[in-house]
VMD Tcl script that draws the C-alpha trace (Angstrom):
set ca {
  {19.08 -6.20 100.72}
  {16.89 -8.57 99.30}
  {16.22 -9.10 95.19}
  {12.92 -8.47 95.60}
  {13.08 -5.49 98.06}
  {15.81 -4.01 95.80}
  {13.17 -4.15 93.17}
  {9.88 -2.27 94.60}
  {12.76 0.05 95.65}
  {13.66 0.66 92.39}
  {10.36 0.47 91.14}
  {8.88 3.03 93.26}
  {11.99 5.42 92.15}
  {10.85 5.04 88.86}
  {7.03 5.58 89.45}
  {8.48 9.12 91.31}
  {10.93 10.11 88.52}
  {8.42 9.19 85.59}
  {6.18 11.96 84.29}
  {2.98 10.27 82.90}
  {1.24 12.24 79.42}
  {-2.64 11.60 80.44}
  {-4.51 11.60 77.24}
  {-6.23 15.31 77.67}
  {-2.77 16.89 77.50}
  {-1.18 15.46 74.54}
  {-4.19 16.41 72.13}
  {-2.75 18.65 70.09}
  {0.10 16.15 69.58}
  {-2.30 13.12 69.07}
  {-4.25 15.28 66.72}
  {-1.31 16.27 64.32}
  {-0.53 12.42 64.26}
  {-3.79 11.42 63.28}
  {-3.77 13.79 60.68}
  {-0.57 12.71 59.46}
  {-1.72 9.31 59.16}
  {-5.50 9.79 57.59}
  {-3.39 11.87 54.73}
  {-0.87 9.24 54.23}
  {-3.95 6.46 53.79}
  {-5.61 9.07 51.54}
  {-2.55 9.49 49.20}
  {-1.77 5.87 48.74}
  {-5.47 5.20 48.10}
  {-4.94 7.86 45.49}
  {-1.55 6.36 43.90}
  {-3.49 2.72 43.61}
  {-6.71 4.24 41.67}
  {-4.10 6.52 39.59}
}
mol new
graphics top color blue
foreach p $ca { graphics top sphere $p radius 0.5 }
foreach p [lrange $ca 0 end-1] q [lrange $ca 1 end] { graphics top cylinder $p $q radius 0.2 }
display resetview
């Protein structure tokens, strides 16, 4: 087998095996981590004006 045969091979294993998140089912998840992140901006904005 060639190197570059063996590769798409393995490539298009992968592409099979992988499960791609699309964007419109991880929204509660992306949600909580925006959150997380506007509240940890907030607070150190806080701690500097303190």
């Amino acid at each position: 087998m060639k190197p570059k045969s063996r590769f798409i091979k393995s490539i298009a294993a992968a592409a099979k095996t992988e499960e791609v998140r699309l964007p419109w089912t991880r929204g509660a998840n992306r949600k909580a981590a925006i959150e997380r992140r506007h509240q940890t901006t907030s607070q150190q904005a806080a701690a500097k004006s303190a």
